[in-house]
C-alpha positions as CSV (number, residue, x, y, z in Angstrom):
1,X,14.2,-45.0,19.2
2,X,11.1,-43.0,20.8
3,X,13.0,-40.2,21.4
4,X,14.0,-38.9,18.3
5,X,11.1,-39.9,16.4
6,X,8.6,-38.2,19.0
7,X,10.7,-34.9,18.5
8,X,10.7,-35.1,14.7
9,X,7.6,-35.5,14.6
10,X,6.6,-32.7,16.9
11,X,9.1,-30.4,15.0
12,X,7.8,-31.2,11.6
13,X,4.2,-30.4,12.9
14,X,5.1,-27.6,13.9
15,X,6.5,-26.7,10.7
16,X,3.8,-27.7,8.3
17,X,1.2,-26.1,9.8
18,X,3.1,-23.0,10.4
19,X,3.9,-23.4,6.5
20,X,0.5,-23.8,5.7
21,X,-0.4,-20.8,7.6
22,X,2.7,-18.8,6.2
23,X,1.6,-19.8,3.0
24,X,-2.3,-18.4,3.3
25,X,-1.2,-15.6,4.8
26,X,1.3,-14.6,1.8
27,X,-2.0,-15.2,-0.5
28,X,-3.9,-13.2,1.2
29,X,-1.5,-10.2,1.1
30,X,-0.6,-10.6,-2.9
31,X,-4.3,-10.8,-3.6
32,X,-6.7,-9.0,-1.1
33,X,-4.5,-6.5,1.7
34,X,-1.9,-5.3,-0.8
35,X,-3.5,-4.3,-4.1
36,X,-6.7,-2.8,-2.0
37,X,-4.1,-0.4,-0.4
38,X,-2.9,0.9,-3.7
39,X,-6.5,1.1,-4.8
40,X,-7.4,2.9,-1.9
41,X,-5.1,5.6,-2.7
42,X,-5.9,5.5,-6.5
43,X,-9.7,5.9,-5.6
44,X,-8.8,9.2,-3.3
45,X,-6.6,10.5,-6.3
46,X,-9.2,10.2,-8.8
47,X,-11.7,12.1,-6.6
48,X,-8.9,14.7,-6.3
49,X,-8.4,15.0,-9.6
50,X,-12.1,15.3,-9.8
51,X,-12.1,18.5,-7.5
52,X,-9.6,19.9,-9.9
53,X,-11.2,19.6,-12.6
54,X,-14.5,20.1,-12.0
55,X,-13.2,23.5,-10.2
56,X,-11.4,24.8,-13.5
57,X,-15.1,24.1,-15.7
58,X,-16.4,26.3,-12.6
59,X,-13.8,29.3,-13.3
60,X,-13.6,28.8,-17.2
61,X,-17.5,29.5,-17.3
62,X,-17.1,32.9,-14.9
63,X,-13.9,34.1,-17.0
64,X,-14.9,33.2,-20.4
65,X,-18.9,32.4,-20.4
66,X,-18.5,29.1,-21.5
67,X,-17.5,26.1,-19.8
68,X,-14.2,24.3,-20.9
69,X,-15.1,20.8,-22.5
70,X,-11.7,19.9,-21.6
71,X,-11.9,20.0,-17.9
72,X,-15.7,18.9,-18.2
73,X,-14.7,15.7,-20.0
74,X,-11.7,15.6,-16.9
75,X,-14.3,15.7,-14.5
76,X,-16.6,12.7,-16.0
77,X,-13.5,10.6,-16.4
78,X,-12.5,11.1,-12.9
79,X,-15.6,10.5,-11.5
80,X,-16.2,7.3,-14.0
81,X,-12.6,5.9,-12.3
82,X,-13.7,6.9,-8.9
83,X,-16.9,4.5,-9.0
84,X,-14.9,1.9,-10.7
85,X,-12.4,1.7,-8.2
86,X,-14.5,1.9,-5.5
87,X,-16.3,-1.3,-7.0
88,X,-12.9,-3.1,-6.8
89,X,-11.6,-1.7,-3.4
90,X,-15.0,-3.4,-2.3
91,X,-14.4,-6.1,-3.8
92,X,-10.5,-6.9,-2.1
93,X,-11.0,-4.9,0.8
94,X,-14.0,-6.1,2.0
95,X,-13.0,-9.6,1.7
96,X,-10.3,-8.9,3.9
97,X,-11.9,-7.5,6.3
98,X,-14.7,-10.0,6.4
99,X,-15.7,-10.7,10.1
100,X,-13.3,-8.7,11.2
101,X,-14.1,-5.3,11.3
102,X,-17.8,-4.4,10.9
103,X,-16.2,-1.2,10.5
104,X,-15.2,-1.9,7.0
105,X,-18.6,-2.0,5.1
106,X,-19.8,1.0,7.2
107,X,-17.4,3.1,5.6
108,X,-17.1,1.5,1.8
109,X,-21.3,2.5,1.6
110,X,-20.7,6.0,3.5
111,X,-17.9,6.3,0.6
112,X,-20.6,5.7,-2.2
113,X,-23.0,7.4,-0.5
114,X,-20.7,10.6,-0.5
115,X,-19.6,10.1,-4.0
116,X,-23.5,10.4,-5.0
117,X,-23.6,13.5,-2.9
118,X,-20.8,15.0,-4.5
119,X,-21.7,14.2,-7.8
120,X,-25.1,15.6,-7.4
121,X,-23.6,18.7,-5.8
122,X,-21.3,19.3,-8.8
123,X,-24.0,19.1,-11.4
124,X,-26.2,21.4,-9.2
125,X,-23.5,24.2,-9.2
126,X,-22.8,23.8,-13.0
127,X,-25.9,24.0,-13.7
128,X,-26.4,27.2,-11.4
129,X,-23.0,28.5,-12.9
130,X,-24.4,27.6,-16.7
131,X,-27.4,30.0,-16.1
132,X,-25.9,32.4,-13.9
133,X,-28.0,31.9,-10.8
134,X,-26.6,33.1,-7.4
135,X,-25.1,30.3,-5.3
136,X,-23.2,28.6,-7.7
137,X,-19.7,28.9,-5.7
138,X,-21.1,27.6,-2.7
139,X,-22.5,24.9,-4.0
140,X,-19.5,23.6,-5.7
141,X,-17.5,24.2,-2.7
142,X,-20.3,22.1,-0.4
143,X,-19.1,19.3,-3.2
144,X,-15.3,19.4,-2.3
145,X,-16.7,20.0,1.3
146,X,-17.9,16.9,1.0
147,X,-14.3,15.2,-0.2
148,X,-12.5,17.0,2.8
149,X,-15.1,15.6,5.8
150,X,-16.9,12.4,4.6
151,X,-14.9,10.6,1.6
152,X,-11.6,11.7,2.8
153,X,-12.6,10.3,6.7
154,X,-13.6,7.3,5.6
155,X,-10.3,6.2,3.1
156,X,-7.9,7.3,5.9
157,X,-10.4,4.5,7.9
158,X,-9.8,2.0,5.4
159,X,-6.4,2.8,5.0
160,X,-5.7,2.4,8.3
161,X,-7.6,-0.7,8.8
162,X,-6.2,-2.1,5.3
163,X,-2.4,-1.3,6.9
164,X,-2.9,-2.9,10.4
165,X,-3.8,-5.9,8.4
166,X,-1.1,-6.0,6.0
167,X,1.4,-5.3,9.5
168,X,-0.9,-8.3,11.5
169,X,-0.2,-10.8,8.9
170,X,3.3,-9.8,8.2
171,X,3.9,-11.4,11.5
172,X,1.2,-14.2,11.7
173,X,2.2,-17.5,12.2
174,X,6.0,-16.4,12.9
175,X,5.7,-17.1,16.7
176,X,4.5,-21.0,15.3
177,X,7.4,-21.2,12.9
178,X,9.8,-19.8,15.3
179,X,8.8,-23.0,17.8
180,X,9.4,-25.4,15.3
181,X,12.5,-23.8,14.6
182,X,13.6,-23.4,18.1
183,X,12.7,-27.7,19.1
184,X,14.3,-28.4,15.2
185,X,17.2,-27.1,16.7
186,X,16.9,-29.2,20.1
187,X,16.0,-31.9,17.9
188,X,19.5,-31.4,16.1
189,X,21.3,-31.4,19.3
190,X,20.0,-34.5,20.5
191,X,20.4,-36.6,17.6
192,X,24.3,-35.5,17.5
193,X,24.5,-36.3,21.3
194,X,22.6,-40.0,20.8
195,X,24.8,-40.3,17.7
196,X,28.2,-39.7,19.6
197,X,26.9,-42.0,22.4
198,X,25.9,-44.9,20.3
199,X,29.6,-44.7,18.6
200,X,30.9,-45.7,21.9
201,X,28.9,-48.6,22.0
202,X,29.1,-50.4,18.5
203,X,31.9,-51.0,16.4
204,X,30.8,-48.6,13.5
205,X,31.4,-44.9,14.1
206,X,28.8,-43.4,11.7
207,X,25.5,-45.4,10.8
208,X,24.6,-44.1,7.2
209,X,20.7,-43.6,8.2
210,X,21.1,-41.5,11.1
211,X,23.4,-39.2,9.2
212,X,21.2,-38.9,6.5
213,X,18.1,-38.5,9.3
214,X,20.4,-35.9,10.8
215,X,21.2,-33.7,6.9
216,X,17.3,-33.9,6.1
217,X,16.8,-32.4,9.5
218,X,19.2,-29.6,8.7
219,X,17.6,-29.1,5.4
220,X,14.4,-28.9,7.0
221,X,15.5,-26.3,9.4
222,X,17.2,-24.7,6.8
223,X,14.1,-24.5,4.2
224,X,11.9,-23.4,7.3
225,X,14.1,-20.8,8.7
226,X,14.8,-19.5,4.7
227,X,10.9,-19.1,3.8
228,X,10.3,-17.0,7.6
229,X,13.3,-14.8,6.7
230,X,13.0,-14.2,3.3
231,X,9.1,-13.4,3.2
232,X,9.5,-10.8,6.5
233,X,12.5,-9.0,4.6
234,X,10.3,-8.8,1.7
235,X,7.3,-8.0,3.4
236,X,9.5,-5.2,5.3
237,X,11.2,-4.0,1.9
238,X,7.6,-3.5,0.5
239,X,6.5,-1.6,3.2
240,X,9.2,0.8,3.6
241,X,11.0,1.4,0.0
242,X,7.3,1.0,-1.9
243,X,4.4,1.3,0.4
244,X,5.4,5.1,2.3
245,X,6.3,6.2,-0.7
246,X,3.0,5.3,-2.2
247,X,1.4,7.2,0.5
248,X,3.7,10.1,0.5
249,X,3.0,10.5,-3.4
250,X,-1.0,9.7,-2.6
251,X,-0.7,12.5,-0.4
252,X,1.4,15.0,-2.6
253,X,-1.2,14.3,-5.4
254,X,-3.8,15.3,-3.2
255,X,-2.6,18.3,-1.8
256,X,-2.1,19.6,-5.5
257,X,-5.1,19.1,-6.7
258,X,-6.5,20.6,-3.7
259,X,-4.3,23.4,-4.0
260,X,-5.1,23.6,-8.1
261,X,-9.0,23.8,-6.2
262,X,-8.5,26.4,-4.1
263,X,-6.8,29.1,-6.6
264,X,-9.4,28.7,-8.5
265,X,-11.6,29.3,-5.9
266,X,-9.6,32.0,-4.7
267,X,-10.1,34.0,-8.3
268,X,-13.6,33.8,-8.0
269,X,-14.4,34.9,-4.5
270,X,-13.3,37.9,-3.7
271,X,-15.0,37.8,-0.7
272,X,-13.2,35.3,1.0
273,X,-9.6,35.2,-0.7
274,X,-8.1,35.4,3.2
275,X,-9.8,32.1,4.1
276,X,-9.0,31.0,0.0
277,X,-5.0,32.6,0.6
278,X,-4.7,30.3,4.2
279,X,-5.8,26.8,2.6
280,X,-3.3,27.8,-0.7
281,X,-0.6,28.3,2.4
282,X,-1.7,25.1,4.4
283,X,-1.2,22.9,1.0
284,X,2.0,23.8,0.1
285,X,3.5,23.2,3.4
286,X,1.8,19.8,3.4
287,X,2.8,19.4,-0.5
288,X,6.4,20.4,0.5
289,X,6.4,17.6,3.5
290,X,5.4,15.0,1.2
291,X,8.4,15.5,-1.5
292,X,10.6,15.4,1.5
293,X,9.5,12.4,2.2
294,X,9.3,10.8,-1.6
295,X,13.1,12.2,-1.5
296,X,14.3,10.4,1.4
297,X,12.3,7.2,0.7
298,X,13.9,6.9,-3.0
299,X,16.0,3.5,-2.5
300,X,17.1,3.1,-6.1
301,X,18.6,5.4,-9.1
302,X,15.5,5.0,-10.9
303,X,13.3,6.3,-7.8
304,X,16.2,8.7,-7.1
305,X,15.5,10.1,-10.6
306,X,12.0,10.4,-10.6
307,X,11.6,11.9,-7.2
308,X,13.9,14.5,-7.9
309,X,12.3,15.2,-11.5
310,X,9.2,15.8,-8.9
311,X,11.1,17.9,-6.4
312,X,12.1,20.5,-9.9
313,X,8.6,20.4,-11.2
314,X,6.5,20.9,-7.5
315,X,9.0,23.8,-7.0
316,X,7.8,25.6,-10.4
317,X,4.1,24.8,-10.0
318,X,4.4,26.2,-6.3
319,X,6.4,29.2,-7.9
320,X,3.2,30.1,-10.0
321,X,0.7,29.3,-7.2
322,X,1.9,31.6,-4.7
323,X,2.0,34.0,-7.5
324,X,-1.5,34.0,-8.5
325,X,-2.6,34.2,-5.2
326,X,-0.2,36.8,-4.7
327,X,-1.8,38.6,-8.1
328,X,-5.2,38.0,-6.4
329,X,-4.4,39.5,-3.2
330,X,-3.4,42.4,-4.4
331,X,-6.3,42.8,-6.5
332,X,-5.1,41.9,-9.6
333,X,-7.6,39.2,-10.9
334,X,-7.3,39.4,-14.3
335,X,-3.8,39.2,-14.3
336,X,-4.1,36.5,-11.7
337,X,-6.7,34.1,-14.2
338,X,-4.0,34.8,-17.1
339,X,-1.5,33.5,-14.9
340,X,-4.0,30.4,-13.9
341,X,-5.2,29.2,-17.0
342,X,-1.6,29.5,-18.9
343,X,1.5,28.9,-17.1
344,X,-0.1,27.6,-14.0
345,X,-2.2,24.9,-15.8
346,X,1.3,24.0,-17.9
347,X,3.1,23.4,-14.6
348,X,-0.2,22.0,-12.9
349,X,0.1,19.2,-15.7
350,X,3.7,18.8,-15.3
351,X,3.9,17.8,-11.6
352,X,1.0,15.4,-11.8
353,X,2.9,14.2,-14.8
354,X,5.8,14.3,-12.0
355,X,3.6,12.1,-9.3
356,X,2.2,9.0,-11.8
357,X,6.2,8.4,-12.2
358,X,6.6,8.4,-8.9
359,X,3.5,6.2,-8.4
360,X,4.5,3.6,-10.9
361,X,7.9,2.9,-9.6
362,X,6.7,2.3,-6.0
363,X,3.7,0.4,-7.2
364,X,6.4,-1.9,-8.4
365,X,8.3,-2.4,-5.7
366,X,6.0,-2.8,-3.5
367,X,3.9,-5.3,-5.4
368,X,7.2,-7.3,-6.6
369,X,7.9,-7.4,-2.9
370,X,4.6,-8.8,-2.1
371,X,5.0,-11.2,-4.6
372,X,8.8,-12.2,-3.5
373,X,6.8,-13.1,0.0
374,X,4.6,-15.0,-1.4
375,X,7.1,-17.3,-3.7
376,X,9.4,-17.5,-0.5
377,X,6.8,-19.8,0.9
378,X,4.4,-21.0,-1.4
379,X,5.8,-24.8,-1.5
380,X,7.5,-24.5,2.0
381,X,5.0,-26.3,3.9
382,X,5.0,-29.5,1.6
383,X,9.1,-29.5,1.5
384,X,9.2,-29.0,5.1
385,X,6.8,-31.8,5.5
386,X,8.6,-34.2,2.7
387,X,11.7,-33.4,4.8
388,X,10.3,-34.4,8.1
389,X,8.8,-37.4,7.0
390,X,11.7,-38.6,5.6
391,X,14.3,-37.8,9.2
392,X,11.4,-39.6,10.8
393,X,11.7,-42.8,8.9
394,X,15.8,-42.3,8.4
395,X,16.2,-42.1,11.9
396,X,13.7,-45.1,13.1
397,X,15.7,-46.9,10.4
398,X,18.8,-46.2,12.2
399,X,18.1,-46.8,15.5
400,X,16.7,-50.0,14.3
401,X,20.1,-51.2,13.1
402,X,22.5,-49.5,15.3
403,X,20.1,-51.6,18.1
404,X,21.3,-54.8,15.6
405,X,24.7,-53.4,15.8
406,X,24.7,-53.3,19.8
407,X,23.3,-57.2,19.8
């Protein structure tokens, strides 16, 4: 009669507030750690789309004399995105990490910081470019400079730190859970054993309350052991079928647009095509590592589909870079910007085309993943507790009587 009780209601302690902290924890990844490391990679993107853009204005101005609206109006969009997302990483990131990593705010102001600076930079090699005053490439390279060393730095920072949270409260509270489960178990075994002992000593085998103490227990395990299972699967699932792929694609999106940067760069300084030729070189090896990995992480025929409609359309935009920088190596730069401007923007717009699909269908599953976690246990804590309240009061019920019985 103390007993049992006594371990009930250890076990269902145990239980609740490991609940209660399973369930927090889920909340905090479906609203705060998970979408802030999608919008991480969505601010990076829109800077390198940025760089792209704000690099073929450059070129269109020294080929043509005027500036394309087209990649102007690019440019401003990106940039306009850029700020904006930055506002909302801020907002979910930072609230994360609050009082947890001074780190954190360090790096969200150096990012607005360097996305002043880069702006700045950009409109001071436009204008320089507009009016044909020397410097005009180095300026504009100074602002992609500035993407490589300070804005790039810090989202890898806040990647990282966003991605050892998400992996930190993964496992939170399981070592809790995993107690309760482990003396909900013992609990189990003991009520059995007191069960088959009292039948020797009464005249009725099975008392109706201690059975029914007994099946709320095993439904209390059951519901416990369910909720921890289903939400680390999930959690897992997200992580590897959605969230590497997300940062596979993140970095494939980046390396093109960096590579679309440096042609460009690479047809208007003669100077230093060498240097221009070894960074075109550098991003499609790291271009061609990252649709490798998109390829191996596609887990459905949907994924399957769009990574290898990615695979077909990186191939032919690689094709065409290494052929204008080819062209421009041999000193053939007018046949080189042809090149550029026609079929190289065609397949340039194709392959990011290529990428958002790619994007959208691991956005999905990692967020439905997220959100499977959190619905595993969002009302575990109050069943768990609802069950153990009521094998604590079956089971003193029980006792009571089978003690009645043994009078």
């Amino acid at each position: 009669m103390i007993l049992v009780p006594v371990l009930i209601a250890l076990t269902g302690a145990l239980g609740v507030v490991g609940g209660f902290l399973l369930q927090d924890t889920a909340r905090t990844t479906s609203d705060s750690t998970a979408p802030a490391l999608i919008e991480v990679q969505d601010l990076f993107a829109s800077v390198a789309e940025a760089n792209a853009a704000a690099t073929a204005a450059h070129l269109s101005v020294s080929s043509s004399g005027d500036e394309d609206r087209a990649s102007r109006n690019l440019y401003l969009d990106a940039l306009r995105r850029a700020n904006e997302q930055l506002t909302v990483v801020s907002a979910d990131i930072g609230r994360v990490g609050a009082g947890d990593s001074s780190n954190i705010p360090t790096e969200l102001q150096n990012i607005a910081a360097s996305l002043t600076v880069y702006a700045s930079s950009v409109e001071a090699a436009r204008v320089t470019n507009l009016n044909d005053l020397p410097g005009a490439d180095d300026q504009l390279r100074s602002a992609l400079d500035v993407v490589d060393t300070e804005i790039g730095s810090s989202v890898a920072s806040l990647t990282e730190d966003a991605r050892a949270r998400y992996d930190e409260e993964a496992g939170r509270a399981s070592t809790l859970v995993g107690l309760a489960i482990a003396l909900g178990f013992v609990t189990l075994l003991v009520m059995i054993w007191i069960q088959y002992r009292l039948a020797h000593l009464v005249r009725r085998a099975v008392n109706v309350f201690l059975a029914l103490a007994t099946v709320a227990l095993v439904g209390f395990l059951a519901v416990l052991t369910n909720g921890l299972l289903v939400r680390q699967q999930a959690l897992n699932d997200a992580s590897d079928g959605g969230y590497d792929a997300i940062t596979a694609s993140a970095g494939m999106q980046d390396a093109t647009f960096g590579l679309q940067s440096q042609l460009g760069f690479l047809l208007l300084e003669v100077e230093r095509q060498q240097v221009a030729g070894g960074a075109v070189d550098q991003l499609v090896a790291e271009a061609d590592d990252s649709v490798d990995t998109i390829l191996r992480a596609a887990d459905s025929d949907r994924e399957v589909a769009a990574a290898e409609a990615l695979a077909v359309r990186w191939n032919r935009y690689r094709d065409v870079a290494l052929e204008v920088s080819s062209m421009a190596g041999s000193a053939r730069p007018e046949a080189a910007v042809a090149v550029f401007e026609g079929e190289g923007l065609s397949a340039f717009n194709g392959v990011n085309t290529a990428i958002e699909s790619v994007l959208s269908d691991n956005r999905t599953q990692f967020t439905d993943g997220v959100t499977l976690a959190r619905s595993a246990v969002e009302r575990l804590p109050w069943i768990s507790l609802g069950l153990a309240v009521l094998a604590g009061v079956l089971s003193v019920i029980g006792f009571q009587q089978r003690l009645g019985d043994y009078r």
